[in-house]
mmCIF file of the C-alpha atoms, coordinates in Angstrom:
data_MODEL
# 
_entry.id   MODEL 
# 
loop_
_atom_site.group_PDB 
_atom_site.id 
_atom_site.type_symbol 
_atom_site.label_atom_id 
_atom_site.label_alt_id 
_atom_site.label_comp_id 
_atom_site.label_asym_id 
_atom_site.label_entity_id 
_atom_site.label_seq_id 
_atom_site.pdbx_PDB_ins_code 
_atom_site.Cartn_x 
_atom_site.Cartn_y 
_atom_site.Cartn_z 
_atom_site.occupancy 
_atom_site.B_iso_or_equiv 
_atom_site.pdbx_formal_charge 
_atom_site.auth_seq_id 
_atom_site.auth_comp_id 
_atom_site.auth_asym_id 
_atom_site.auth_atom_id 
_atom_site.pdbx_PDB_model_num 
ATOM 1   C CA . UNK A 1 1   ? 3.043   1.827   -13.803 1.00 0.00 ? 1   UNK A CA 1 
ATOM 2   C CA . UNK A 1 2   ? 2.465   -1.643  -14.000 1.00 0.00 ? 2   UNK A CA 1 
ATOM 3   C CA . UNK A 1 3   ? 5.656   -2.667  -12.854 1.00 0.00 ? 3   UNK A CA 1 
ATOM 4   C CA . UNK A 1 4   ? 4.846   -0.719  -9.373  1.00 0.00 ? 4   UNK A CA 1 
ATOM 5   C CA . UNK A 1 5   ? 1.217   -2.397  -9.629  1.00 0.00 ? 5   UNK A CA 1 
ATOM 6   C CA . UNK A 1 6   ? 3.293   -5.891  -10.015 1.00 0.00 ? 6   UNK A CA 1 
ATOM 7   C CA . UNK A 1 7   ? 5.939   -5.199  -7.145  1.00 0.00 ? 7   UNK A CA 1 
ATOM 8   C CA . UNK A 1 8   ? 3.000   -3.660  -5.312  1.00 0.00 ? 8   UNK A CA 1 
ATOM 9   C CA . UNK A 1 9   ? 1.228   -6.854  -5.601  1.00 0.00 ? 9   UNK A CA 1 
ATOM 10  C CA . UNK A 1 10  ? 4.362   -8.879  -4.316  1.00 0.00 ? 10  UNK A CA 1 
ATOM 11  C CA . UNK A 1 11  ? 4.959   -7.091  -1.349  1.00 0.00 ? 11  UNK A CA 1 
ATOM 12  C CA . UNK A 1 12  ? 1.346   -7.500  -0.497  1.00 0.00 ? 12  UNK A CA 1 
ATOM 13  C CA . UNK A 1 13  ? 1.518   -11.068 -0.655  1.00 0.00 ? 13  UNK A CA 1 
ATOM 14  C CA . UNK A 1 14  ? 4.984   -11.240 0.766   1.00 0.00 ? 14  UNK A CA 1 
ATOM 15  C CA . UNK A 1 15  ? 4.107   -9.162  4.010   1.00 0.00 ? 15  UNK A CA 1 
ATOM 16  C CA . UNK A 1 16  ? 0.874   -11.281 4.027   1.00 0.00 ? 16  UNK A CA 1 
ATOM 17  C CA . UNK A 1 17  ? 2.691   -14.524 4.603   1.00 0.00 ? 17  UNK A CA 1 
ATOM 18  C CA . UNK A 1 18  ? 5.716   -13.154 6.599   1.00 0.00 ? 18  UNK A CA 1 
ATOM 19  C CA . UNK A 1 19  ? 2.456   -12.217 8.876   1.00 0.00 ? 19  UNK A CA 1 
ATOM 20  C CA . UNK A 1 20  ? 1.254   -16.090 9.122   1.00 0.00 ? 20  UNK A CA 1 
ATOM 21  C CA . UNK A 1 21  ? -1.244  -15.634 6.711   1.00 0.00 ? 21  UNK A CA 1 
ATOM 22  C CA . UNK A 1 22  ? 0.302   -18.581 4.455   1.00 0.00 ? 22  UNK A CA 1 
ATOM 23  C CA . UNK A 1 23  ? -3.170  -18.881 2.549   1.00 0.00 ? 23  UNK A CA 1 
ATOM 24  C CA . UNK A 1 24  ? -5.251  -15.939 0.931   1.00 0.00 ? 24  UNK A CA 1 
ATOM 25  C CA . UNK A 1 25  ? -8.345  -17.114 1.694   1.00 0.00 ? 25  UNK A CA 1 
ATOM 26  C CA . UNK A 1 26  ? -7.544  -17.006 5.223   1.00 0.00 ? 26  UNK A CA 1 
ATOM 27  C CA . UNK A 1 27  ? -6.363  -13.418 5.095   1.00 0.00 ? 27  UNK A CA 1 
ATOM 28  C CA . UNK A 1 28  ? -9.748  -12.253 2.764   1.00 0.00 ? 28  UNK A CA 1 
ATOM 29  C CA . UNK A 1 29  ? -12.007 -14.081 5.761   1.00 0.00 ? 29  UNK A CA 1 
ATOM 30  C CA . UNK A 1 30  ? -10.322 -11.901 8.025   1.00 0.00 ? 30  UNK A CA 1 
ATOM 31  C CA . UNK A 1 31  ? -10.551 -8.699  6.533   1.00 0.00 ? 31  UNK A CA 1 
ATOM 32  C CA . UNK A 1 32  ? -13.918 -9.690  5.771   1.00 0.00 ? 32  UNK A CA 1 
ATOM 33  C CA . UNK A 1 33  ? -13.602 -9.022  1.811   1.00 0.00 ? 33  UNK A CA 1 
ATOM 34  C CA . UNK A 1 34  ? -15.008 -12.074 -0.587  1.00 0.00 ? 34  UNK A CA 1 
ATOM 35  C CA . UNK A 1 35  ? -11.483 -14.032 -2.150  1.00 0.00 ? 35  UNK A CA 1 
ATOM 36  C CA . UNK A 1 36  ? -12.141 -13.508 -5.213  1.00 0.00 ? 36  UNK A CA 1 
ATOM 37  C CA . UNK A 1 37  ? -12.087 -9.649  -5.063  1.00 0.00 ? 37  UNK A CA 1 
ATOM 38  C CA . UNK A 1 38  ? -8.882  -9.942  -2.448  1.00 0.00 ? 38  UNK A CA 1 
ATOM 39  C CA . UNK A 1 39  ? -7.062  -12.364 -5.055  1.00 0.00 ? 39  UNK A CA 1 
ATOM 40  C CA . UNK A 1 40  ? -7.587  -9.413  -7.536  1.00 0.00 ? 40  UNK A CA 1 
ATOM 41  C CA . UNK A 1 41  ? -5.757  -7.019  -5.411  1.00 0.00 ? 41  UNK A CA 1 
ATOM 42  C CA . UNK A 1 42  ? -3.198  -9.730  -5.161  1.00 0.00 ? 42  UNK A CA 1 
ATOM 43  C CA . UNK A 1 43  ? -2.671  -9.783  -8.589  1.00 0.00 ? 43  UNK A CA 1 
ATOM 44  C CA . UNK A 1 44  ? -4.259  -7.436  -10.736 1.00 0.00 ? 44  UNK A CA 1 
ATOM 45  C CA . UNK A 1 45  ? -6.309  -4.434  -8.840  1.00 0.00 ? 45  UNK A CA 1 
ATOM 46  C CA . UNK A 1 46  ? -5.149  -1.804  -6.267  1.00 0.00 ? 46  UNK A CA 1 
ATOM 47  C CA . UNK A 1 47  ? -7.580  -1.704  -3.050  1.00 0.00 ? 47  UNK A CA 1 
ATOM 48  C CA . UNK A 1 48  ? -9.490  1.165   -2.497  1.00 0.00 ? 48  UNK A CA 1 
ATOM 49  C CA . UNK A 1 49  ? -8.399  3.056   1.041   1.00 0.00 ? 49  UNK A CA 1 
ATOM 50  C CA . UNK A 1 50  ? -10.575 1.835   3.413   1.00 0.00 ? 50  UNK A CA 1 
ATOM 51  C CA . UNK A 1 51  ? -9.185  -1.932  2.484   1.00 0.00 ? 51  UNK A CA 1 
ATOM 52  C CA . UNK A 1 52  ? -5.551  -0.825  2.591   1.00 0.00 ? 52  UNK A CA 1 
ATOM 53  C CA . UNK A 1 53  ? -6.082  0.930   6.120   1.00 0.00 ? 53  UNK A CA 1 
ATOM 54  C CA . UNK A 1 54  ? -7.450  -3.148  7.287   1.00 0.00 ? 54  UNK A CA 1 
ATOM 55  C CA . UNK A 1 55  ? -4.425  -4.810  5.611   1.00 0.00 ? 55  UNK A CA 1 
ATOM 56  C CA . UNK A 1 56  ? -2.143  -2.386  7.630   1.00 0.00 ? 56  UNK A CA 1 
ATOM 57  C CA . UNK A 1 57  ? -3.599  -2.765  11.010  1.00 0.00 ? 57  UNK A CA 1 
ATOM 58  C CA . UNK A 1 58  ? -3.953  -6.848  10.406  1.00 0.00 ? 58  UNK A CA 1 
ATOM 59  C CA . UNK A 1 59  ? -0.987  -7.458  9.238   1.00 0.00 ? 59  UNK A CA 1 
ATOM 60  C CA . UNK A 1 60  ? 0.308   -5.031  11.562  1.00 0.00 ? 60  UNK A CA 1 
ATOM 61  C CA . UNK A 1 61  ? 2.631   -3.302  9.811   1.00 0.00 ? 61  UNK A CA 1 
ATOM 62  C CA . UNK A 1 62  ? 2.742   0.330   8.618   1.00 0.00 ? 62  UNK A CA 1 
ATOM 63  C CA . UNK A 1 63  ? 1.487   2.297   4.726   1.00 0.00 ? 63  UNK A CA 1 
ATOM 64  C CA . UNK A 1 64  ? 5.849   2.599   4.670   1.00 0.00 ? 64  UNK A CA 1 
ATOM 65  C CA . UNK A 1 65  ? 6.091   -1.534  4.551   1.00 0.00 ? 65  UNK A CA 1 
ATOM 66  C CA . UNK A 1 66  ? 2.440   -1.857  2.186   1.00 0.00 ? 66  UNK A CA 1 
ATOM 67  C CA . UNK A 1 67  ? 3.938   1.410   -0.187  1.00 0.00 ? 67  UNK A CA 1 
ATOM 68  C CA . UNK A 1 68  ? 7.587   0.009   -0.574  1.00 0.00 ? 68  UNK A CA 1 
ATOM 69  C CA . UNK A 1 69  ? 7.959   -0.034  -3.842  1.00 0.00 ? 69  UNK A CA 1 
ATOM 70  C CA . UNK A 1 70  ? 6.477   2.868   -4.714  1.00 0.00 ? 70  UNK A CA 1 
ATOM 71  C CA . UNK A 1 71  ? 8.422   4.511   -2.000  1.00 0.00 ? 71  UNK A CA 1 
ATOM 72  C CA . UNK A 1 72  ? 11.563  2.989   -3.553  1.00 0.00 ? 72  UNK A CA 1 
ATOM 73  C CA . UNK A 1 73  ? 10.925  3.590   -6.905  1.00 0.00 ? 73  UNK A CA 1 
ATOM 74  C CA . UNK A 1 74  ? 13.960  5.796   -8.397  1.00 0.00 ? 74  UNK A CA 1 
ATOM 75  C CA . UNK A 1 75  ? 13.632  7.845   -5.267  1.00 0.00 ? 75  UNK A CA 1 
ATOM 76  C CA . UNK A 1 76  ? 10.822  9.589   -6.834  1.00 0.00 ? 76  UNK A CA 1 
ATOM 77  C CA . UNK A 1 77  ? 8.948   11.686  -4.352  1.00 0.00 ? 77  UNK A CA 1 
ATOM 78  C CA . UNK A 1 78  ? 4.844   10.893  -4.224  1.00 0.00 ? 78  UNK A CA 1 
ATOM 79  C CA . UNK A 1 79  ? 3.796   14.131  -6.315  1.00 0.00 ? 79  UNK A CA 1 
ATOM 80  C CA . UNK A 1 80  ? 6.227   13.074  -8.694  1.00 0.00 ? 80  UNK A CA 1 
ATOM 81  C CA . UNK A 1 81  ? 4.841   8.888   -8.582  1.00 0.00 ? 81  UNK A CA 1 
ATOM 82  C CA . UNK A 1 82  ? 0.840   10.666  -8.637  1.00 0.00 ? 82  UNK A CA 1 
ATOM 83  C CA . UNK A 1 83  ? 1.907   12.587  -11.751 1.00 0.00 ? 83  UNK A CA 1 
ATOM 84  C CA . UNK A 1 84  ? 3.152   9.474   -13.564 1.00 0.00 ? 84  UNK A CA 1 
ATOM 85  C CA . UNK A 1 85  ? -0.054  7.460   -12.364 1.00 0.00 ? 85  UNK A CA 1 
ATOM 86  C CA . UNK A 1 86  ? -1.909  10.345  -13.999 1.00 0.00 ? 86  UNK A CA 1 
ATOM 87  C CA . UNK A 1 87  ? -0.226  10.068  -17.153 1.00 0.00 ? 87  UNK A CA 1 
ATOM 88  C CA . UNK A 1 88  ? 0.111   6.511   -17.510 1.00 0.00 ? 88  UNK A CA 1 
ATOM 89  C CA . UNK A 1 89  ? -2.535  4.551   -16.389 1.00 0.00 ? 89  UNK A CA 1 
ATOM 90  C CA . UNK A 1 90  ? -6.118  4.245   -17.928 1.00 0.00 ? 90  UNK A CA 1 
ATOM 91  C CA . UNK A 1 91  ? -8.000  2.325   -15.281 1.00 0.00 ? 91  UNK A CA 1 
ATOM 92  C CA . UNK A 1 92  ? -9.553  5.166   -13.748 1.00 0.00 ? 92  UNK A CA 1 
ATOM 93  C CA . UNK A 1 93  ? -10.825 3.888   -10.831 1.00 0.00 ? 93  UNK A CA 1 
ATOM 94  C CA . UNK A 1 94  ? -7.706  1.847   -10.206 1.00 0.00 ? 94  UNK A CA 1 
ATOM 95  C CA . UNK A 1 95  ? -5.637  4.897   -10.842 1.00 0.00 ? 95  UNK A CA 1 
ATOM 96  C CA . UNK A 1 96  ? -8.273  6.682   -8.138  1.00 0.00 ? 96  UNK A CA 1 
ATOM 97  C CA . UNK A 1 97  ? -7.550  4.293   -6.003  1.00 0.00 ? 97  UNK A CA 1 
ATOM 98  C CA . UNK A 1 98  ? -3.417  4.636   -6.123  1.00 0.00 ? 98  UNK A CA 1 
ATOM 99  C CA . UNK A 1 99  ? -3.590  8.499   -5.859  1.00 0.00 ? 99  UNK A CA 1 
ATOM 100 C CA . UNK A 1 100 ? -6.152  8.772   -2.985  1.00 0.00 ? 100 UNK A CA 1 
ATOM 101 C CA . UNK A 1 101 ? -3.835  5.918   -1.121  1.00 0.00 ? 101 UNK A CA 1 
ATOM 102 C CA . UNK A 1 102 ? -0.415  8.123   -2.184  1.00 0.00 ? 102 UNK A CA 1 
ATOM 103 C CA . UNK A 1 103 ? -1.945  10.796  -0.953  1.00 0.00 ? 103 UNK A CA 1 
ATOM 104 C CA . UNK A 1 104 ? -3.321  9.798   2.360   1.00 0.00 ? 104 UNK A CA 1 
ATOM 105 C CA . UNK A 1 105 ? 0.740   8.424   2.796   1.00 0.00 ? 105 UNK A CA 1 
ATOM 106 C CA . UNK A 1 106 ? 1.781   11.767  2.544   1.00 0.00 ? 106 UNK A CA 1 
ATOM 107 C CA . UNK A 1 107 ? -0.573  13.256  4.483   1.00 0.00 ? 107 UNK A CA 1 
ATOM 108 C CA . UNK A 1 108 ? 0.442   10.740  7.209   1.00 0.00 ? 108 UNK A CA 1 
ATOM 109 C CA . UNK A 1 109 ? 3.926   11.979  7.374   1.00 0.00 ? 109 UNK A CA 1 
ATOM 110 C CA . UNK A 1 110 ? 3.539   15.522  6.797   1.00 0.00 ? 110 UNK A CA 1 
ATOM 111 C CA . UNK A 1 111 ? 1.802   14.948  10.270  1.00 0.00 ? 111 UNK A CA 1 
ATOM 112 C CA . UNK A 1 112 ? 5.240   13.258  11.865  1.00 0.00 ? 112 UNK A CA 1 
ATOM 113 C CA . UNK A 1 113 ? 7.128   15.616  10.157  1.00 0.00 ? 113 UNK A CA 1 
ATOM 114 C CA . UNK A 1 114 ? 9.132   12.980  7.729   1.00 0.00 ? 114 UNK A CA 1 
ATOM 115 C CA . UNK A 1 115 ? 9.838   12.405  4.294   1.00 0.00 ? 115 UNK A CA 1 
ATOM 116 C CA . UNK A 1 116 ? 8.163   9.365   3.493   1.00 0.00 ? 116 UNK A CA 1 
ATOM 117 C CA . UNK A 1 117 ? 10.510  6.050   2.852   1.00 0.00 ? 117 UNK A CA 1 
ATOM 118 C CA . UNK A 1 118 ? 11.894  7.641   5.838   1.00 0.00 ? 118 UNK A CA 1 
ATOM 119 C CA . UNK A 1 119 ? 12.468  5.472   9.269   1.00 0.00 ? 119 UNK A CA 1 
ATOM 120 C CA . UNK A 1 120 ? 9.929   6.477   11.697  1.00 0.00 ? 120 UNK A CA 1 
ATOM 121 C CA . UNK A 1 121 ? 10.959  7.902   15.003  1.00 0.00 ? 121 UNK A CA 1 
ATOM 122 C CA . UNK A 1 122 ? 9.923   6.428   18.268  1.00 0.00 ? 122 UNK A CA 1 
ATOM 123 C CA . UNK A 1 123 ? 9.339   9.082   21.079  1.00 0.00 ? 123 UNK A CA 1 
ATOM 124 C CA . UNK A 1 124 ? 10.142  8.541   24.502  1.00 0.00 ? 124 UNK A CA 1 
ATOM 125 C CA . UNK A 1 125 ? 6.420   8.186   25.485  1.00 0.00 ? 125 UNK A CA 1 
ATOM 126 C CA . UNK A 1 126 ? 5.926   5.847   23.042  1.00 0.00 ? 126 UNK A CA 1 
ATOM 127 C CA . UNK A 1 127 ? 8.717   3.528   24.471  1.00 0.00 ? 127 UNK A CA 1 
# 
């Protein structure tokens, strides 16, 4: 778990800078959450849904680039990355946090009809 949590964290701020955002400060002004608490889910916290749905559209980019490495992680499917999270973690919100995000991922590609880690497909209307 907390190496996901730590390679979760360095995506974050990876995708945050290949975005522009060079600075976290910058990037907490414009999702309008104080620094301090956006430097913790930099480094140490997970952020609760409604936070990772405004890092997605600023940045963007899409929950496949934000969940990378716990997409990529042994190719583990999510029930099978929840269940660990269960097991292993004892922050409860935190852990909360993770599932209700791994969940919602799911969710959003049971509705395009893909695995997830899987390339999206563009349709023709939306060329």
């Amino acid at each position: 778990m907390n190496q996901l949590l730590s390679d979760f964290h360095k995506n974050l701020i990876s995708l945050r800078k290949e975005k522009g955002f060079k600075k976290a400060a910058g990037f907490a002004r414009v999702l309008g959450v104080p620094i301090e608490k956006y430097r913790h889910y930099e480094k140490r916290s997970f952020p609760p849904l409604e936070v990772l749905i405004q890092i997605v559209k600023k940045l963007e980019i899409t929950f496949d680039d934000l969940f990378q490495p716990f997409l990529s992680s042994e190719s583990e499917g999510i029930q099978e990355i929840i269940r660990r999270i269960r097991r292993i973690s004892k922050d409860s919100q935190m852990k909360a946090d993770i599932i209700m995000a791994l969940k919602f991922l799911e969710f959003e590609h049971q509705l395009r009809g893909e695995a997830p880690g899987e390339e999206r497909r563009v349709s023709e209307e939306e060329q």
